[in-house]
C-alpha positions in Angstrom: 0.0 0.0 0.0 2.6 2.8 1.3 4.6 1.4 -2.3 2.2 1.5 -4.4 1.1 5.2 -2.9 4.6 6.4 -3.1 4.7 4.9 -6.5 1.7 7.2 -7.5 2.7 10.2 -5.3 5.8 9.8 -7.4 4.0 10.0 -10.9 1.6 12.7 -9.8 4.7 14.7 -9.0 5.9 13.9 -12.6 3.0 14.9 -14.3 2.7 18.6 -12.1 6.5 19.1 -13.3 5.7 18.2 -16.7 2.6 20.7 -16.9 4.5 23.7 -15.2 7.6 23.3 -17.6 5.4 22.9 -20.8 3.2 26.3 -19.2 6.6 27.8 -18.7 7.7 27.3 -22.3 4.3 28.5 -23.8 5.0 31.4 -21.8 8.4 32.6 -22.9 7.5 33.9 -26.3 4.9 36.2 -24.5 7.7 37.1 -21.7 10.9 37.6 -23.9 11.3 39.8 -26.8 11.4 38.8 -30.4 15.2 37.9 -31.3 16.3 40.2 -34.0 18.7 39.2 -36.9 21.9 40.8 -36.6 23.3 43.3 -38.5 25.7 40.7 -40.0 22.7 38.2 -40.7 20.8 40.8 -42.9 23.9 41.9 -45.0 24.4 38.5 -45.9 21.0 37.8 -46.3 20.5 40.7 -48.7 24.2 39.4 -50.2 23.2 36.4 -51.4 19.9 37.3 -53.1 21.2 39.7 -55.4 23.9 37.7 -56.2 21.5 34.7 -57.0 19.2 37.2 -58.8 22.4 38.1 -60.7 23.6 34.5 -61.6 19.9 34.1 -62.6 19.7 36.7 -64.5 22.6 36.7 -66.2 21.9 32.3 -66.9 18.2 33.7 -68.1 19.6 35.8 -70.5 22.3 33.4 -72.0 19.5 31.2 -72.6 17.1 33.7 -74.5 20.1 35.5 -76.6 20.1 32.8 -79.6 16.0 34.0 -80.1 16.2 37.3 -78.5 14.9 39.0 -81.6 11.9 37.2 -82.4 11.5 37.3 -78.6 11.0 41.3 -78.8 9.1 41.1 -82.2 6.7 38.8 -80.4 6.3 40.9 -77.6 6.2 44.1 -79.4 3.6 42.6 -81.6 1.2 41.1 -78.7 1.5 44.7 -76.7 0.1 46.3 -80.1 -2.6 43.7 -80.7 -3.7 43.4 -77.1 -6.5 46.1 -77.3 -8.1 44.6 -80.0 -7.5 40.8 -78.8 -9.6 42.0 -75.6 -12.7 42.9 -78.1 -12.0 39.7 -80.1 -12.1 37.4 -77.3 -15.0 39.2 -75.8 -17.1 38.3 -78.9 -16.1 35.4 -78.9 -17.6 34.6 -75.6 -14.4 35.3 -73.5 -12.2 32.3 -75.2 -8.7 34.2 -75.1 -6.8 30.8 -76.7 -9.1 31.5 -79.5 -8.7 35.1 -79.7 -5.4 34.4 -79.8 -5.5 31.7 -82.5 -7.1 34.4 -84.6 -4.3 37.0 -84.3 -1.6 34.9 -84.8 -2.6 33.2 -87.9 -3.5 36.9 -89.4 -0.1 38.1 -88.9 1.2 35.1 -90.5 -0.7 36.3 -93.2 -0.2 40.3 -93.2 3.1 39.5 -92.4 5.0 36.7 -94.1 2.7 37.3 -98.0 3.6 41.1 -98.6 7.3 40.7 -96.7 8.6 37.8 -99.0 7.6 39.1 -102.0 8.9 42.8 -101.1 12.3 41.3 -99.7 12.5 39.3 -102.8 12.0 42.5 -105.2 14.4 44.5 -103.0 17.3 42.1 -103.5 16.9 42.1 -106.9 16.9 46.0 -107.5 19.6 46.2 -105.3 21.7 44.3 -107.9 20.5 46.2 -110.2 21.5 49.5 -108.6 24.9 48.8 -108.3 25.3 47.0 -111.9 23.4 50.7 -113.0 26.4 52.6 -110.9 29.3 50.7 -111.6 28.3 51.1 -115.7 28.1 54.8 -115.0 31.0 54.9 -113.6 32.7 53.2 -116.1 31.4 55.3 -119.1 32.2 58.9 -118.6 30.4 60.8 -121.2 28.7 63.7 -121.7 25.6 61.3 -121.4 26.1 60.7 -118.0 23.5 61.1 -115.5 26.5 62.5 -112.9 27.9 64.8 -115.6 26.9 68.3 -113.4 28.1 70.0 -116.8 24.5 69.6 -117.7 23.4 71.6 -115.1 23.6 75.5 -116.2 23.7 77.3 -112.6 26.3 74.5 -111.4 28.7 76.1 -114.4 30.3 79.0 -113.0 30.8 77.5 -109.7 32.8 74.5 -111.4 34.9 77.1 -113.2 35.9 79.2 -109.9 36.9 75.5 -109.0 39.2 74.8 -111.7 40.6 77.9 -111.5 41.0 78.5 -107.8 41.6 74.7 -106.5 43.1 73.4 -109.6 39.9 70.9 -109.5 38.6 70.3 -112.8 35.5 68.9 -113.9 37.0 65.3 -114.4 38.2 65.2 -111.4 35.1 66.5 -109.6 33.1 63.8 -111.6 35.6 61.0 -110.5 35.5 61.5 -106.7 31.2 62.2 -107.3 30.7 58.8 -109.1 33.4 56.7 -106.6 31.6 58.8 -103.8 27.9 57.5 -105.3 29.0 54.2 -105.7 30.1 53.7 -102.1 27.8 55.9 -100.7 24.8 53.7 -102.6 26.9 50.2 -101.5 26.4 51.3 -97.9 22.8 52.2 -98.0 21.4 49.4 -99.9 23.7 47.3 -97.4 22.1 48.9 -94.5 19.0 49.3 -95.5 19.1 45.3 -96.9 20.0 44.7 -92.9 17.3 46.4 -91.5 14.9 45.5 -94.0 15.7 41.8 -93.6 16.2 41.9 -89.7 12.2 43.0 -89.7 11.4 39.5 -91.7 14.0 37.5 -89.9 14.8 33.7 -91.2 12.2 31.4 -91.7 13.2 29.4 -88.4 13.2 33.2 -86.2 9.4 33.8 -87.7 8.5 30.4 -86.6 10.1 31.1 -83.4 8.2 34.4 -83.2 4.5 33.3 -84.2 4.6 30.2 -81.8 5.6 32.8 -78.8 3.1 35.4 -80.0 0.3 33.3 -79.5 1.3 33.1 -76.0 2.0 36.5 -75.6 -1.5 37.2 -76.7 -3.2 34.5 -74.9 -1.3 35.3 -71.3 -0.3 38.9 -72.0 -2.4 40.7 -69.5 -1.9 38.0 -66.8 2.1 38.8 -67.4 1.7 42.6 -67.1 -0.2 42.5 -63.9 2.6 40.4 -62.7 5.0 42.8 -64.0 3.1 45.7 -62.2 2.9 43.6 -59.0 6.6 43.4 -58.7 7.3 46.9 -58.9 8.4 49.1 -55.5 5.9 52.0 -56.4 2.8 53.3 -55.6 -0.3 52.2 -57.6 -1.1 55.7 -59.5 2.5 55.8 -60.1 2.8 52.5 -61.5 -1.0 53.0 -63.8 0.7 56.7 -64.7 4.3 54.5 -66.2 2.3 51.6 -67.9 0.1 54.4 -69.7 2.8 56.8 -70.9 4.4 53.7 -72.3 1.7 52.3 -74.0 1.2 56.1 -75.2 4.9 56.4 -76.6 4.8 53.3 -78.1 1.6 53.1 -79.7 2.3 57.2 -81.2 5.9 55.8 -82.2 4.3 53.1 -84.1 1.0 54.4 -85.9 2.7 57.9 -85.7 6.4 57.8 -86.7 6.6 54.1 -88.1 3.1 54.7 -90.2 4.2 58.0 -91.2 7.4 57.0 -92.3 5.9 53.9 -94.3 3.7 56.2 -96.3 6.3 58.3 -97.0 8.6 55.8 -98.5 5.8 54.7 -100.7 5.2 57.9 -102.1 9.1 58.0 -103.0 8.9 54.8 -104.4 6.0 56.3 -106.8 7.5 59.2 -107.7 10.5 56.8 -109.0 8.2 54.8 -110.8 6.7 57.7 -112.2 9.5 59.3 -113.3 11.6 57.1 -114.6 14.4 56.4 -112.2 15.4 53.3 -111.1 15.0 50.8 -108.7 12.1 52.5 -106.4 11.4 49.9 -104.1 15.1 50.4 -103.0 14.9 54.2 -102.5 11.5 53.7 -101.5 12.9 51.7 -98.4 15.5 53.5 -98.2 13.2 56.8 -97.7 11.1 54.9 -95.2 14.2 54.3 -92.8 15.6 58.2 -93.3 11.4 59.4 -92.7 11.8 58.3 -88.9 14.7 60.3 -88.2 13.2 63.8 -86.8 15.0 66.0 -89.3 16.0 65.6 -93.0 13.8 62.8 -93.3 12.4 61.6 -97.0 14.0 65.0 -98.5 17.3 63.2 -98.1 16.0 60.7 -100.8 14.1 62.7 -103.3 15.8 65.9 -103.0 19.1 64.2 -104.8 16.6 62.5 -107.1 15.6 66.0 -108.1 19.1 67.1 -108.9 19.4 63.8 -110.9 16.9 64.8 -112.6 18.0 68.1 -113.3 21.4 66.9 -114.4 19.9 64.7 -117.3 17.9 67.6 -118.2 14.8 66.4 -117.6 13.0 69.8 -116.1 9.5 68.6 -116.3 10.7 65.5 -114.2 12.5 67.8 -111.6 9.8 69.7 -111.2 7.4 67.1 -110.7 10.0 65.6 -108.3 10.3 68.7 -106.5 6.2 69.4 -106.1 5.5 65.9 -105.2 8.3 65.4 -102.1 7.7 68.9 -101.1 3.9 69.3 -101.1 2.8 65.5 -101.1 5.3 63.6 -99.0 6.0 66.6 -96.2 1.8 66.9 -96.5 1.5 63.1 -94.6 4.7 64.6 -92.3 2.7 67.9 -91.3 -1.0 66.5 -91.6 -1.1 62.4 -91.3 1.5 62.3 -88.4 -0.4 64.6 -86.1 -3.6 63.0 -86.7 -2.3 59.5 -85.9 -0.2 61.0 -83.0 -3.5 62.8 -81.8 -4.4 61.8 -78.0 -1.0 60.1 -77.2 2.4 60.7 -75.5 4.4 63.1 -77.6 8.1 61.9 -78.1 10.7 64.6 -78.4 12.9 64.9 -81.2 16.2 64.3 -79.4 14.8 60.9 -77.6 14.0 59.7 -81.4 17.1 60.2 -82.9 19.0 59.1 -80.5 16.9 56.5 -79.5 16.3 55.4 -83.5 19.8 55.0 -84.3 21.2 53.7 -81.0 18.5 51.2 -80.7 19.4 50.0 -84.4 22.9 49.4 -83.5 22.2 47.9 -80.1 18.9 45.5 -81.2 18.7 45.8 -85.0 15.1 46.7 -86.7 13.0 46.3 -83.4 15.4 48.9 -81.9 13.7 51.2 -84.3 11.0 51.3 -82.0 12.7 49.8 -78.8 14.9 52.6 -78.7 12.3 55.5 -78.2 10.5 53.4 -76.0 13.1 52.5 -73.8 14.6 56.3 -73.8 10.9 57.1 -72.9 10.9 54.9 -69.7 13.8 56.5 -68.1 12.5 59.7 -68.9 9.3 59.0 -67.5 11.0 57.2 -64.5 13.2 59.7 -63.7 10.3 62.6 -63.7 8.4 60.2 -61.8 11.6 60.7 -58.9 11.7 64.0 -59.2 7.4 64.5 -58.2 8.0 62.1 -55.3 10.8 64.4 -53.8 9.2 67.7 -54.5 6.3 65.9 -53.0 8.3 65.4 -49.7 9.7 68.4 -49.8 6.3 70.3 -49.9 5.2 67.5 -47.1 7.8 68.8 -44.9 7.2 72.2 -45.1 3.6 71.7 -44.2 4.8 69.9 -41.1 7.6 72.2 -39.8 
């Protein structure tokens, strides 16, 4: 008896221990502070995730370079084609894979038909060009289209050059044609870059139309995402995503639309007149119309003097009517309509950002450029109304 109640006085005693050490430990979180990391703890912590987001980064972006083009051409594409895949997929009783379907399959269509058979004609009359220039250059005769002896008001200038420089007209017509010839080499050459870095290769238009779909289909999901992850308030972040989708839609239907106009109105006038291989020139003139100055007069104003050195007045006349009236009519009337109700670039962020982005991305960086010019702009005027708006809030306060 006194065992077995010393046996159970002994497991009673057990049990009150356990129960006041298992109340004491629920307790201590409510008695001790939370431990903070240290100092030490956080730099590392903070360390290692932007090296990892670094390494992944910089692995992510080795493993999209080989398609990076017809990566940007498909997103550049599905950003322009969003607003009208929303109304497409909302008649068709909100089926956004079939929406999607749709679109891709259409530019296939738009696309790859009017593409091949320009890039096809363009190759040809660039040959063509330079077999035209290199005959020139090889007959010099009175003939000549270069011969500026045909041109009355160039005479007494050429004869205060022969007889003040020692330059006479041979030689002047030498270094013209050489000049012509390399200066026409480098254009078609570029031009032939750009134009064929829009089309791509058959297996980087493949590339492109299978990831547009999905651009399409998922494009809004990935921009919410996109606006999720960014440290900024929410006007801030719906005033960025507008002025973006403002400069690029105006640098697209504004200066790209514009420009394409205008090259096919050069392209006519060399039809019209005579002079050969338009579609060339006619490219050509759609490149030099998105630059903010010069533009398309860079094309047919030397046409015109062409034209005047054959002696063909009624030509250069017509030539000189229908750039200055016609063509700078779409620049002065078409371009502000189109540009009407969105984000005005300035003419220093597309000239830079033209020909820098077509160096650093090829022909998307004819519009990537602007665009991304436009985001820093926007971002760094964006900095500048949060500090005056801290500033004003700390007057108020003191």
């Amino acid at each position: 008896m006194v065992a077995n109640q010393g046996g159970g006085g002994g497991a009673s005693m057990v049990a009150v221990a356990a129960s006041l050490s298992a109340a004491s430990w629920n307790a201590t979180p409510m008695t001790q502070p939370p431990r903070v990391a240290p100092a030490n703890d956080r730099f590392y912590a903070r360390t290692f995730s932007l090296v990892t987001c670094l390494v992944l980064g910089w692995a992510l972006f080795k493993i999209v370079q080989p398609f990076l083009g017809p990566l940007l051409w498909a997103i550049f594409i599905a950003f322009l084609l969003y607003p009208l895949h929303l109304q497409l997929a909302a008649r068709l009783r909100g089926k956004p894979q079939w929406s999607a379907a749709v679109l891709t399959v259409l530019t296939f269509v738009v696309i790859i038909g009017p593409l091949t058979a320009l890039s096809a004609a363009f190759a040809a009359q660039v040959g063509d060009l330079l077999q035209i220039v290199q005959d020139r250059v090889a007959d010099q005769t009175k003939g000549n289209v270069l011969n500026l002896a045909n041109v009355p008001w160039v005479s007494q200038g050429l004869t205060w050059l022969n007889d003040t420089l020692d330059v006479d007209l041979a030689q002047l017509q030498s270094w013209f044609t050489q000049g012509s010839r390399e200066a026409l080499q480098t254009l078609a050459s570029l031009t032939g870059k750009v134009f064929m870095g829009a089309i791509g290769t058959v297996v980087g238009f493949v590339l492109m139309e299978f990831m547009l779909f999905f651009f399409i289909r998922d494009g809004g999901e990935m921009m919410n995402t996109a606006r999720e992850l960014i440290p900024m308030k929410e006007s801030y972040k719906v005033k960025l995503f507008d002025h973006l989708a403002a400069v690029t839609r105006a640098m697209v239907y504004g200066t790209g639309l514009t420009a394409l106009i205008q090259g096919a109105l050069v392209g006519i006038s060399f039809l019209i007149v005579g002079l050969p291989s338009p579609i060339v020139f006619g490219v050509i003139a759609a490149l030099v119309g998105l630059l903010p100055f010069g533009g398309t007069a860079l094309v047919w104003g030397p046409a015109a003097l062409v034209l005047a050195a054959q002696g063909r007045w009624g030509a250069t006349i017509f030539m000189l009517i229908w750039g200055a009236v016609l063509v700078s009519l779409v620049d002065n009337v078409v371009r502000p309509m189109l540009v009407s109700g969105r984000a005005n670039v300035g003419t220093l962020t597309v000239f830079i950002g033209v020909l820098g982005g077509l160096a650093a991305f090829g022909a998307i960086g004819l519009f990537l450029g602007p665009v991304i010019l436009a985001l820093i702009i926007a971002l760094i005027r964006f900095r500048l109304e949060i500090r005056r708006a801290e500033k004003a809030l700390v007057t108020d306060l003191s």
